[in-house]
C-alpha positions as CSV (number, residue, x, y, z in Angstrom):
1,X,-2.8,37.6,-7.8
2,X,-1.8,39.5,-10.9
3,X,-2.0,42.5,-8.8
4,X,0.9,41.2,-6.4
5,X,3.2,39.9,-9.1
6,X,3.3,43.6,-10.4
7,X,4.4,44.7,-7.3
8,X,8.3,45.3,-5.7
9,X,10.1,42.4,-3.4
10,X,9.0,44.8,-0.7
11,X,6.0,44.7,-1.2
12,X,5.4,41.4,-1.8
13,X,6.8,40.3,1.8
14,X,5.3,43.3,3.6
15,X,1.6,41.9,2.1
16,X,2.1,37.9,2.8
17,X,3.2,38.6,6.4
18,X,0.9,41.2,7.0
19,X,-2.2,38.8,5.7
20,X,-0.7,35.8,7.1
21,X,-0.7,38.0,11.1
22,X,-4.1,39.3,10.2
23,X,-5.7,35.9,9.1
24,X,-4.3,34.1,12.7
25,X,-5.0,36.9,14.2
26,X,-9.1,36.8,13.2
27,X,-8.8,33.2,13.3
28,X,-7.5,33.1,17.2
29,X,-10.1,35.5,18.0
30,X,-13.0,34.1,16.2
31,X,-12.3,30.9,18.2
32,X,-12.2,32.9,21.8
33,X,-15.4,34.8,21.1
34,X,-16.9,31.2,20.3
35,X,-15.5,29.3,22.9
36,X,-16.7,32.5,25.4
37,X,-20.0,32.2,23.7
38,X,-20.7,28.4,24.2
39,X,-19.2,28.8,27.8
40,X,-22.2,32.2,28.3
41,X,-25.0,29.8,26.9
42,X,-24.3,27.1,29.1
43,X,-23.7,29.2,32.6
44,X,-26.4,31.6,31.5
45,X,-29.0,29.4,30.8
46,X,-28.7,28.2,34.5
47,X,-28.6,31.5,36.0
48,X,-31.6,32.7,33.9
49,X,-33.9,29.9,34.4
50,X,-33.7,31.1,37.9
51,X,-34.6,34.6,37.4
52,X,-37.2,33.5,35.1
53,X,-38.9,32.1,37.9
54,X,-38.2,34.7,40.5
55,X,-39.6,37.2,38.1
56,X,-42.9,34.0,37.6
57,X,-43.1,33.7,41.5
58,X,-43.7,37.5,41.9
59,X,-46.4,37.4,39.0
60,X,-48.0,34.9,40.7
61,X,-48.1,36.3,43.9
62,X,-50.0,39.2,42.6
63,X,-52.6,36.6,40.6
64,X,-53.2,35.4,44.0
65,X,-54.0,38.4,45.6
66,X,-56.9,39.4,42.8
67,X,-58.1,35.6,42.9
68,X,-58.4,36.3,46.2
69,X,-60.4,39.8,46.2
70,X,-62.3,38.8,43.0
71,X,-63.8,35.9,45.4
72,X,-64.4,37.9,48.3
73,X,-66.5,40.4,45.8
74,X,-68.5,38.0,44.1
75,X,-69.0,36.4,47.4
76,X,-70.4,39.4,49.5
77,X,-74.0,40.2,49.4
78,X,-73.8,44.0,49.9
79,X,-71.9,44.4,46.9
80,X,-74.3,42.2,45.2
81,X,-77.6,44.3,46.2
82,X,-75.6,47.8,45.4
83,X,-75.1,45.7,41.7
84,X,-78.8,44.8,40.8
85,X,-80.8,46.9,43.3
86,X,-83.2,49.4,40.9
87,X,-83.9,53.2,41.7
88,X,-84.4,53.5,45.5
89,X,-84.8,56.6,48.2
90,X,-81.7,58.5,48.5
91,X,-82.1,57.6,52.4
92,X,-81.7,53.5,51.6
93,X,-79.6,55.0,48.6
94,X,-76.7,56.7,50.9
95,X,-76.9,53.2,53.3
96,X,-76.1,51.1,50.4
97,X,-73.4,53.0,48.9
98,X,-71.9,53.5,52.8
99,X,-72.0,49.6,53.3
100,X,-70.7,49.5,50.1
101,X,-67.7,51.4,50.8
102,X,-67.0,49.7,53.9
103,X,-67.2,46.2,52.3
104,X,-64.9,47.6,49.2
105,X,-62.1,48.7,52.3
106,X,-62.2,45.8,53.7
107,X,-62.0,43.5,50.2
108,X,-58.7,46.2,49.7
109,X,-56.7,45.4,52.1
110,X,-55.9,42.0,50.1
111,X,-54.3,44.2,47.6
112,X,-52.7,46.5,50.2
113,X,-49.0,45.0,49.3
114,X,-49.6,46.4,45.7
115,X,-50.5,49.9,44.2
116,X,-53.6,49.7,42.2
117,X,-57.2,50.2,41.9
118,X,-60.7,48.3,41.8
119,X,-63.6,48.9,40.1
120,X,-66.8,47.5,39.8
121,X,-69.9,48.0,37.1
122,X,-73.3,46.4,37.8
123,X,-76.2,45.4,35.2
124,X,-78.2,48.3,36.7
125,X,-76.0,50.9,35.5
126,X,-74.2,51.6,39.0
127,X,-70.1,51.5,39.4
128,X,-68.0,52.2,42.0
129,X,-64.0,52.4,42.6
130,X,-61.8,53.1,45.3
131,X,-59.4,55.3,43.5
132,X,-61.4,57.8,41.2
133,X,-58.6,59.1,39.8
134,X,-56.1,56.4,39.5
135,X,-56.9,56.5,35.9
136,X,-57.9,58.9,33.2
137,X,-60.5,56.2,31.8
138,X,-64.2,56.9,32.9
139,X,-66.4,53.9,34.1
140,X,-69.0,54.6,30.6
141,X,-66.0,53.9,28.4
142,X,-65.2,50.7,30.2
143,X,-68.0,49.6,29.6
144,X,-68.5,49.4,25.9
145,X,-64.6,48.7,26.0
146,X,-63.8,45.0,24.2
147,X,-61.7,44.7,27.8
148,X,-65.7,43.9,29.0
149,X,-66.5,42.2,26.3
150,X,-64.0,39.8,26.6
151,X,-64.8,39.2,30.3
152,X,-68.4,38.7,29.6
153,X,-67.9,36.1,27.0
154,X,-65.2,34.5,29.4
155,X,-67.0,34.9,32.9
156,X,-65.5,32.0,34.9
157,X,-61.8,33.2,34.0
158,X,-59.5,36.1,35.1
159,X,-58.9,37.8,32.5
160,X,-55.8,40.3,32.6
161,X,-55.9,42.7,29.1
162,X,-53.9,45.9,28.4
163,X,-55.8,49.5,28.4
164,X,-53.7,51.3,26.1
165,X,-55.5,54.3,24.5
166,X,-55.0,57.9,23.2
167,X,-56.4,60.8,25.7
168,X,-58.5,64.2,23.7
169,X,-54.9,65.8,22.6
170,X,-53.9,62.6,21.0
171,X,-50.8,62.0,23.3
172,X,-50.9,58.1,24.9
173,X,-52.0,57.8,28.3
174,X,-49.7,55.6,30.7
175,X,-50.7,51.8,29.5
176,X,-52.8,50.1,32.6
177,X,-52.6,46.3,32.9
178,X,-56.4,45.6,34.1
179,X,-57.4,42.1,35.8
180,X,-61.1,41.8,35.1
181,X,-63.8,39.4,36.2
182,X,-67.5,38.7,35.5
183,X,-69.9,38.5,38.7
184,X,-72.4,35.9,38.0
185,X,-75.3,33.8,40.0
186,X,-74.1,30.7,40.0
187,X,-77.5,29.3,40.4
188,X,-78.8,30.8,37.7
189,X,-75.7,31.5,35.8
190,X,-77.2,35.4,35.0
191,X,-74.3,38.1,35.6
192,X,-75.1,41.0,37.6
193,X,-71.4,42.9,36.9
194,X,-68.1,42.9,36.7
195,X,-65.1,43.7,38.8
196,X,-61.6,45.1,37.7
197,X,-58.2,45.5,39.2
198,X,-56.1,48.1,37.4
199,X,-52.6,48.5,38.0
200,X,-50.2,51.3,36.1
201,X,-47.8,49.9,34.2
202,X,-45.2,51.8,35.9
203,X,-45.9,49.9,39.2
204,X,-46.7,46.4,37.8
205,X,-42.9,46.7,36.5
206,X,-41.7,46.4,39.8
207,X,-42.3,43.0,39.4
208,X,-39.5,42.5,37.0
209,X,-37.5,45.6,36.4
210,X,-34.7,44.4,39.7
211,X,-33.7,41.6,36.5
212,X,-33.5,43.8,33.8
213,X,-30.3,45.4,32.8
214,X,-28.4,47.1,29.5
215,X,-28.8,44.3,27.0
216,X,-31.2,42.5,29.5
217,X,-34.6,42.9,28.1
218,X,-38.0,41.5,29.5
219,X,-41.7,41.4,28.0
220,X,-44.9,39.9,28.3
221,X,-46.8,38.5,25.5
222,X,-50.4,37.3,25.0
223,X,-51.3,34.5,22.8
224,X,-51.6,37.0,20.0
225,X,-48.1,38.3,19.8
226,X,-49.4,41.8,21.7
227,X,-46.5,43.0,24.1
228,X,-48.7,43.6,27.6
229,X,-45.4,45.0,29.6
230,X,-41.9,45.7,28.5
231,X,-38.9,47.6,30.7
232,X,-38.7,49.0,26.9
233,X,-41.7,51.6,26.8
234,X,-41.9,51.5,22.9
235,X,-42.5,47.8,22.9
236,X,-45.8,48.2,25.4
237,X,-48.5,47.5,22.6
238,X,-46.3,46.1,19.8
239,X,-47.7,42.8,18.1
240,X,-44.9,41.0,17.0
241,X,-45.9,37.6,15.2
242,X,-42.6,36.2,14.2
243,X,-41.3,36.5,18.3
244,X,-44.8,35.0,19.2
245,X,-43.8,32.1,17.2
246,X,-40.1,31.4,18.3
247,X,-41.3,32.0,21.7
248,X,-44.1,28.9,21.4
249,X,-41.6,26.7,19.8
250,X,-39.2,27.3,22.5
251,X,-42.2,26.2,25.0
252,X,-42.7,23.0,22.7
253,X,-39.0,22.2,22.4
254,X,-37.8,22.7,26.1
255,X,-34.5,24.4,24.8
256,X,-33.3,27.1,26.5
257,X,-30.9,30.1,24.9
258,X,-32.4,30.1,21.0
259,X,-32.1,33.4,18.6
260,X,-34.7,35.7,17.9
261,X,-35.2,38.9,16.9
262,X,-36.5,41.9,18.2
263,X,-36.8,45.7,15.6
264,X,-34.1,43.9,13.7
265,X,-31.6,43.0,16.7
266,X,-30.5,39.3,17.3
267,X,-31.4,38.4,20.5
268,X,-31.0,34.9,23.0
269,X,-34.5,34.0,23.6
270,X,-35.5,32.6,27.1
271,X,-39.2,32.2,27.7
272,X,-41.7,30.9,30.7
273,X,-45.2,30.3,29.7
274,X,-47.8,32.0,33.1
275,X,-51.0,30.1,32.8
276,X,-52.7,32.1,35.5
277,X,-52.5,35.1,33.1
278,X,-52.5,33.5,29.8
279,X,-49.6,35.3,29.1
280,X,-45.5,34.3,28.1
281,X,-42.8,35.7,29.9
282,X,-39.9,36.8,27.9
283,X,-36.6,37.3,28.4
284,X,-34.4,39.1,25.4
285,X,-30.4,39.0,25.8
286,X,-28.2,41.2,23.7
287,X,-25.3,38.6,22.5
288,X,-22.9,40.8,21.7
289,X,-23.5,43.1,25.2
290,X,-23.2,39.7,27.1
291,X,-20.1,38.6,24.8
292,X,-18.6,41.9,25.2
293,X,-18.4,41.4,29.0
294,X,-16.8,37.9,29.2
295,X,-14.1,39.1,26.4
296,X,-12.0,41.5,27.3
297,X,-11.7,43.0,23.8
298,X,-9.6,45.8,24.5
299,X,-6.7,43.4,25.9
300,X,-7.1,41.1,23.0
301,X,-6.6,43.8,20.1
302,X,-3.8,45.4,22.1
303,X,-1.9,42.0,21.7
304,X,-2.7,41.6,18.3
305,X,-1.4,45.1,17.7
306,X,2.0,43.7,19.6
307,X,1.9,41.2,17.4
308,X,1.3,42.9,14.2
309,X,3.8,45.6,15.0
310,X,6.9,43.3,16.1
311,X,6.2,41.3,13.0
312,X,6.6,44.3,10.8
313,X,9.7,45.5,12.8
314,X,11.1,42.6,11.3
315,X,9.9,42.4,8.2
316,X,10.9,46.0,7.6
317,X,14.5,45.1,9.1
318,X,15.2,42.1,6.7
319,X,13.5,43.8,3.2
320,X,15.1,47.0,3.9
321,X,18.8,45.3,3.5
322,X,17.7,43.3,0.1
323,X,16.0,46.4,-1.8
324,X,18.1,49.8,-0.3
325,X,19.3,50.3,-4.1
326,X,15.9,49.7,-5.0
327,X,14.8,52.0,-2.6
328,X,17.1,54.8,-3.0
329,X,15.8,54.7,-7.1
330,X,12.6,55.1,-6.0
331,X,13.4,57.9,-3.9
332,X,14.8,59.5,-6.3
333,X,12.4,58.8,-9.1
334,X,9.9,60.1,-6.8
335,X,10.8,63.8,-6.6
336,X,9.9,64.5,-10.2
337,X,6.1,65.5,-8.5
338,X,8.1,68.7,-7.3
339,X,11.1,69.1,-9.3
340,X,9.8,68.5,-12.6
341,X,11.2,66.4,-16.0
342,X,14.2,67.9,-14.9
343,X,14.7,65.2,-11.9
344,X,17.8,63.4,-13.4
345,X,18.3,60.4,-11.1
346,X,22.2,59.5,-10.2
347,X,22.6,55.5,-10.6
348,X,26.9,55.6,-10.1
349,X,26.1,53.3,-6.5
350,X,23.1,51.3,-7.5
351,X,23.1,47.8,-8.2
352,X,23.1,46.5,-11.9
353,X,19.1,45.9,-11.7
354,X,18.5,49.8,-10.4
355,X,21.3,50.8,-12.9
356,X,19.4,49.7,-15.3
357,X,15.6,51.1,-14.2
358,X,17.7,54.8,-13.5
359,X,19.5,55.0,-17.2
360,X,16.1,54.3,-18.8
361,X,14.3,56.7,-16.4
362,X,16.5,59.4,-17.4
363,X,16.0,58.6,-21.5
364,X,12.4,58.9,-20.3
365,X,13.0,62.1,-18.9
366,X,15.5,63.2,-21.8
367,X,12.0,62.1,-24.2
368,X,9.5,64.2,-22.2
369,X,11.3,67.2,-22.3
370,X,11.8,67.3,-26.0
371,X,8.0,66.6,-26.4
372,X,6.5,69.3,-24.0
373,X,8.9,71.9,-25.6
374,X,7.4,70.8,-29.0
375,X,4.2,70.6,-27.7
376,X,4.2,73.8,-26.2
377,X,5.3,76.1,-29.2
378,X,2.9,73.8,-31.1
379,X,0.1,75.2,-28.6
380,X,1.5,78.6,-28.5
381,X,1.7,78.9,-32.4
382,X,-2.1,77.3,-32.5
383,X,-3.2,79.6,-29.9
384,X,-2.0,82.9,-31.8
385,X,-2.8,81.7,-35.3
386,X,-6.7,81.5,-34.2
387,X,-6.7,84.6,-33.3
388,X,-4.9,85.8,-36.1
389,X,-8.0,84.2,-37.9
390,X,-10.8,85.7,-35.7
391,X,-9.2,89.2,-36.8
392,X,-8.5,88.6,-40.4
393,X,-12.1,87.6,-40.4
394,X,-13.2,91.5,-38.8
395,X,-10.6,93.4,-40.2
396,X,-10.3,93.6,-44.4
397,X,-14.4,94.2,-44.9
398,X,-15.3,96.1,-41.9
399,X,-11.7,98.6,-42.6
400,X,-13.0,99.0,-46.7
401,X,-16.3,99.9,-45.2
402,X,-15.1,101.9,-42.4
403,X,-12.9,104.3,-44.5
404,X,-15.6,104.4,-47.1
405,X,-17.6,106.0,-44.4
406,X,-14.7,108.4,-43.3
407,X,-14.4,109.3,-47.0
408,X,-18.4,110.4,-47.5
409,X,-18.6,112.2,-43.9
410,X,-15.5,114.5,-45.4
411,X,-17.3,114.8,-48.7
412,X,-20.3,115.9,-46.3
413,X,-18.3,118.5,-44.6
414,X,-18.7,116.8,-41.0
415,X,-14.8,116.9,-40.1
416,X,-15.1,115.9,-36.3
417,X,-17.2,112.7,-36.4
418,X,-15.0,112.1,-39.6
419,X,-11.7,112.4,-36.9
420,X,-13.8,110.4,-34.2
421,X,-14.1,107.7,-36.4
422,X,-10.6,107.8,-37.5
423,X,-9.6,107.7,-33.9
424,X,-12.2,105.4,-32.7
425,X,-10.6,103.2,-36.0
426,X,-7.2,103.6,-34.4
427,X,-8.2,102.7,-30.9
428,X,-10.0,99.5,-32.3
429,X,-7.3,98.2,-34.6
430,X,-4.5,99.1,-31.8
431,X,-5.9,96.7,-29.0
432,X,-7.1,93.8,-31.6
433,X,-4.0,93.5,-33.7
434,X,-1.0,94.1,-30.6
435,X,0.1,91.7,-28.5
436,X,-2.3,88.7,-30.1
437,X,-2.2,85.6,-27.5
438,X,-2.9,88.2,-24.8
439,X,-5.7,89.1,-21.9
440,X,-7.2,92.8,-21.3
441,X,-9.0,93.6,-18.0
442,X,-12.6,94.2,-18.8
443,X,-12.7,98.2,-18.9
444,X,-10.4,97.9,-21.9
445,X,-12.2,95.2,-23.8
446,X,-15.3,97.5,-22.8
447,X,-13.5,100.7,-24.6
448,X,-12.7,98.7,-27.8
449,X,-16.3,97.7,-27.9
450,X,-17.4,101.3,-27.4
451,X,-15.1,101.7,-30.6
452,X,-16.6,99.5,-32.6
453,X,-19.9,100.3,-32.0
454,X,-19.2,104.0,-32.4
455,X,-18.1,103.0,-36.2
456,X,-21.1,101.4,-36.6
457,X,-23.4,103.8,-35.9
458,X,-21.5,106.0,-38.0
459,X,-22.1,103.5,-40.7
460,X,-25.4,102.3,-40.5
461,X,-26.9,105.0,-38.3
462,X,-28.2,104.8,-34.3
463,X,-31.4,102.3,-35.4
464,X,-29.6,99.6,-33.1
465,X,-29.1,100.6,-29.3
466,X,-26.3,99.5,-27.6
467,X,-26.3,99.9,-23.3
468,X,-23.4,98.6,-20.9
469,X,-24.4,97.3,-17.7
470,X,-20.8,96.2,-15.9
471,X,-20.5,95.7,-12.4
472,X,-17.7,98.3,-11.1
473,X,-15.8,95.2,-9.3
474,X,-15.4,93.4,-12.6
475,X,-13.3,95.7,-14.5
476,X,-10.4,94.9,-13.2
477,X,-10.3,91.3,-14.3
478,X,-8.8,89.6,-17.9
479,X,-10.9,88.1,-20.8
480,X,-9.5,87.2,-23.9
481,X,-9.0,89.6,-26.4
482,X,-12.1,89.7,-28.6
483,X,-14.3,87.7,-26.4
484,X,-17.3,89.5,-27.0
485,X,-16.7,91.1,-30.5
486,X,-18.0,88.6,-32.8
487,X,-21.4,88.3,-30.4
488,X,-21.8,92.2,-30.7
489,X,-21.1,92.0,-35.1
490,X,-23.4,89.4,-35.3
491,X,-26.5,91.0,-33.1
492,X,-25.8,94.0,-35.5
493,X,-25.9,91.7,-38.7
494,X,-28.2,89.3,-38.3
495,X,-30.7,89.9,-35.1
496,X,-32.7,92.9,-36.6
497,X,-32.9,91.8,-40.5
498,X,-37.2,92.0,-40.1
499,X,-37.5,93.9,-36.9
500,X,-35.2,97.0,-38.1
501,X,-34.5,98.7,-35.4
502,X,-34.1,97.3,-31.4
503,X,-31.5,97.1,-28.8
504,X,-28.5,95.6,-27.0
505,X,-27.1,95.0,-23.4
506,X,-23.8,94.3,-22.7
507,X,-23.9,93.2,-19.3
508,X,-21.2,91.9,-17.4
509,X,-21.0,90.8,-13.1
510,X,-19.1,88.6,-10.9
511,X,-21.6,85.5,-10.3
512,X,-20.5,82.0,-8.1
513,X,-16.6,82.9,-8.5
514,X,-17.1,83.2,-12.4
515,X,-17.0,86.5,-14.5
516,X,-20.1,86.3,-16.6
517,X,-20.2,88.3,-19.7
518,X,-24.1,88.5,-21.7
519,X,-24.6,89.8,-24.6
520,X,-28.9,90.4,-25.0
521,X,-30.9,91.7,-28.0
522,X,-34.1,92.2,-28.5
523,X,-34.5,91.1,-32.2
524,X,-35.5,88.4,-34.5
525,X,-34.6,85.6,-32.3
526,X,-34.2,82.0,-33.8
527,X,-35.7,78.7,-33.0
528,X,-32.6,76.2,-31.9
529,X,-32.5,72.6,-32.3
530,X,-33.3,70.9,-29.1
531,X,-30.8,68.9,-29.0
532,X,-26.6,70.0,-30.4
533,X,-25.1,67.0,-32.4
534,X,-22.2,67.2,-29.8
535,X,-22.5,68.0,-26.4
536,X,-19.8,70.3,-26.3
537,X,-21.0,72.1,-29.5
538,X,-23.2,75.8,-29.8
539,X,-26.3,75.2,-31.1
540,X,-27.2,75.1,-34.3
541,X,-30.0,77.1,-35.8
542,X,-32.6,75.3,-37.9
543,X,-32.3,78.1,-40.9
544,X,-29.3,78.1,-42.7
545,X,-27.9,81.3,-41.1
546,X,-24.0,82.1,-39.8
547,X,-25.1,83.7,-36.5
548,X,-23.9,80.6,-34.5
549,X,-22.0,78.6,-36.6
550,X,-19.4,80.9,-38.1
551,X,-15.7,80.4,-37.8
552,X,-15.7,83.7,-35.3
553,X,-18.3,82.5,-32.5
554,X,-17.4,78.4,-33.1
555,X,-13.3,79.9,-32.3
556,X,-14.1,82.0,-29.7
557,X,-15.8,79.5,-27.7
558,X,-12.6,76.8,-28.5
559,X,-10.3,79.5,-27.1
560,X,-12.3,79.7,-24.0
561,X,-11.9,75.7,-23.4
562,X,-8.8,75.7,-24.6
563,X,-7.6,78.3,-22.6
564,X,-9.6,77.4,-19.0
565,X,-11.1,74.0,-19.6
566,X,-14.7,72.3,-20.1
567,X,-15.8,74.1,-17.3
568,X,-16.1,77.5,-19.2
569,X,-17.6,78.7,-22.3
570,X,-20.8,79.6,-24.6
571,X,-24.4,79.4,-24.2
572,X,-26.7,80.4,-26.1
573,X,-30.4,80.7,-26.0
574,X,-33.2,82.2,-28.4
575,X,-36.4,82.6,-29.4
576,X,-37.9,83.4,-32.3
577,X,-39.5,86.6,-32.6
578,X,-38.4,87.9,-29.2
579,X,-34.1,87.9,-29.3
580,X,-31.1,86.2,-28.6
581,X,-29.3,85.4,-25.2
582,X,-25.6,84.7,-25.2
583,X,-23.6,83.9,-22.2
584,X,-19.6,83.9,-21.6
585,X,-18.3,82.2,-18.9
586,X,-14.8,82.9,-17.5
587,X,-12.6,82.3,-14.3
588,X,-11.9,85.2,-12.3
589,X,-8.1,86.3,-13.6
590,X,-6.8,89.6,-12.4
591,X,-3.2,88.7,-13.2
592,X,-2.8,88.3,-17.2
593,X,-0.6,85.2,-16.4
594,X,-2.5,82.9,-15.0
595,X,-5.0,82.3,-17.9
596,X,-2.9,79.7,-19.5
597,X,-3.3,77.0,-16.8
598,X,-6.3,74.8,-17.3
């Protein structure tokens, strides 16, 4: 609410109508989509009660026809002697299994209408099928299978169970829905074997699949939640407890059309309980699929888009006559993205209110200007006086000691390195005292460092090594004057005071669109705190030592941010006994222009 009083007239009447079309709008069609629901549950229930028991009547046509054929094999005599009959001559031995085969033809043809396979295992070790290689399974493995179990501990029922097992290469065979039965005496209630009717899952959905559809899913369950047959492959061997449980209540309750879930999707449940096989029937309807196709969705949100559109035809029409001097401010006002403070707005044909808003705009702008001009020199004089610091800081000592050197190689008689360090001198003091808020390309920040290290050894002598490793395609882009100076002064200063003697690498490449510059000795090294007492800070050392902390590296490093942002800078790592590491990190200038811009 405070939100909306802050905002223009305009605004204010484009939002309430806008939220006022949208909220009918959802309202209208949250009432279609639940009047088309109701209207589905009720016609739907109807329709689908009826294909439930289509899809029960085929189910228990094919019961009846293994009723039928497990009676006809318990009943025949031949089977029963091939069953229990020990070892015999292979003469009586090929009779019985003939006689067998014929009887197992004839017992067959009951199941002619279907595509399947029968087996049967006696108590004297002997099996036979019909179809050898219907199935992968052997007749050994059926046997000690809890399929056989089962039907032994239930031997006057028909027991239909799902073979659903991995082959040698661990890939899942095709699931086989197998109707078994126990062959017993009924006299003396011993069994001699058992009979089973296999059928591939891919043919047994034949008695269902004609009534599935997109959205229009069908399974059967067992009493223990374990998904015999599905049109959805992945479900075939699923237990799912919480279904199992929403589909018994629907049996107790008698309603039709409930929710339930299935892998996380609502569903509408409609169930039919098939006592011949023990199992549930399940049918799984996708509500939004089936809502989808009694509202036509598309012709709905094309009329609410009429709607929506007309409404802010007119909207637009009426708000745009009240606020037209308020909108020609704010067109004006908004150019100063590409013109600058310097987007004076003209007010002569506003209204008193944008009057008003345009003279104080342009005392703004009037304000701005005077400030960024102050706060640029400010910047600027900042900027230069740094520097002007970092080189009074080199200049007086190291020019006494430099001349003092000049002066004793002259007494010595050695005239040219005497000139060479007079011109190296030159050199040096020409590119660090000219042209102070300024960038060099990298070749000339590498001959001023040459220079200085040429005095230096002149000085002190050649017991500290200095090598240049510079990638040829960075020389041609800027660093700050003296970025890598007060790094070079301090190895020579500080890094050898126990070693003596060692070496530095000036190394410099072009690494992830940055121009790194490192600076490596080999010297004493330092142990750094682990943790700076500001983020943004160098590290400090834990001896009371200037090598990090001095005016010249802390003001380099403040020049670097200042000049190209956080993003760029100093980092330095150490350890004791084995060197120092320092690492400068620029953006990749090649004109000497651009380095001002953050």
């Amino acid at each position: 609410m405070t939100m909306l009083k802050n905002q223009s007239l305009f605004v204010k009447l484009f939002l309430v109508t806008l939220i006022s079309i949208i909220l009918v709008s959802l309202l209208t069609l949250a009432i279609t989509i639940r009047m088309s629901e109701q209207l589905f549950l009720q016609t739907f229930s109807i329709t689908n009660t009826k294909l439930l028991n289509q899809m029960k009547s085929n189910l228990e046509s094919y019961n009846g026809a293994v009723a039928t054929t497990a009676t006809l094999v318990s009943q025949s005599g031949i089977i029963r002697n091939y069953l229990t009959n020990g070892d015999t001559d292979s003469i009586s031995l090929a009779i019985q299994t003939y006689n067998m085969t014929e009887r197992m033809k004839n017992i067959r043809s009951n199941l002619s209408a279907y595509e399947v396979s029968i087996m049967v295992l006696g108590s004297n070790g002997r099996s036979y099928t019909n179809d050898p290689w219907y199935w992968s399974g052997t007749a050994q493995e059926l046997k000690s299978h809890p399929i056989t179990e089962n039907t032994i501990k239930n031997p006057n029922k028909i027991l239909y169970q799902l073979y659903h097992e991995q082959d040698q290469t661990n890939s899942w065979q095709e699931p086989v829905l197998v109707a078994s039965k126990a062959l017993y005496d009924r006299g003396s209630q011993e069994i001699y074997g058992t009979m089973y009717v296999m059928i591939r899952d891919s043919i047994f959905k034949s008695f269902y699949a004609n009534f599935t559809s997109e959205g229009n899913d069908v399974l059967l369950m067992n009493d223990e939640g374990l998904v015999i047959s599905s049109n959805r492959d992945e479900l075939i061997g699923m237990t799912d407890k919480p279904l199992l449980n929403k589909v018994v209540l629907d049996q107790q309750s008698g309603e039709k059309g409930k929710y339930a879930d299935l892998l996380g999707e609502e569903r509408i449940l409609f169930s039919e309980y098939l006592p011949e096989f023990d199992f549930y029937l399940v049918n799984l309807i996708d509500k939004d699929a089936a809502i989808g196709q009694m509202v036509n969705v598309q012709a709905l949100t094309l009329t609410i888009l009429a709607i929506v559109v007309i409404a802010l035809i007119v909207v637009y029409w009426i708000t745009r006559k009240m606020t037209r001097s308020m909108r020609g401010l704010i067109h004006q006002m908004s150019g100063i993205t590409t013109k600058g403070f310097n987007n004076y707005v003209d007010v002569s044909t506003s209204s008193s209110e944008a009057r008003e808003l345009g003279n104080a705009f342009n005392f703004m702008l009037d304000e701005l200007n005077d400030y960024v001009e102050r706060l640029v020199e400010t910047e600027k004089q900042q900027r230069n006086a740094e520097l002007a610091a970092l080189q009074m800081q080199i200049n007086p000592h190291f020019l006494y000691n430099t001349l003092a050197s000049v002066k004793f190689l002259v007494q010595q008689g050695d005239k040219e390195r005497a000139g060479a360090t007079i011109n190296s001198l030159i050199s040096l003091l020409q590119n660090t005292v000219s042209d102070v808020d300024s960038t060099i390309p990298v070749k000339q920040e590498i001959e001023t460092l040459k220079d200085y290290v040429f005095i230096n050894h002149v000085r002190y002598g050649e017991r500290i090594r200095v090598n240049y490793f510079i990638e040829p395609d960075s020389m041609d882009y800027h660093v700050p004057k003296l970025i890598i100076q007060p790094f070079i002064e301090n190895a020579f200063f500080h890094a050898f005071n126990h070693k003596g003697e060692g070496s530095i690498l000036i190394l410099i490449s072009v690494l992830n669109e940055q121009l790194v510059c490192e600076v490596v000795d080999n010297g004493d090294g330092m142990n750094l705190e682990s943790k700076p007492s500001h983020e943004n800070e160098l590290p400090r050392t834990k001896r009371n030592r200037k090598l990090f902390s001095g005016i010249g590296i802390k003001n380099v490093d403040e020049r670097i941010k200042y000049m190209y942002g956080e993003g760029y800078g100093i980092h330095i790592t150490s350890k004791l006994g084995e060197g120092t590491r320092v690492k400068i990190t620029l953006p990749l200038i090649k004109a000497d222009s651009e380095h001002f811009g953050k």
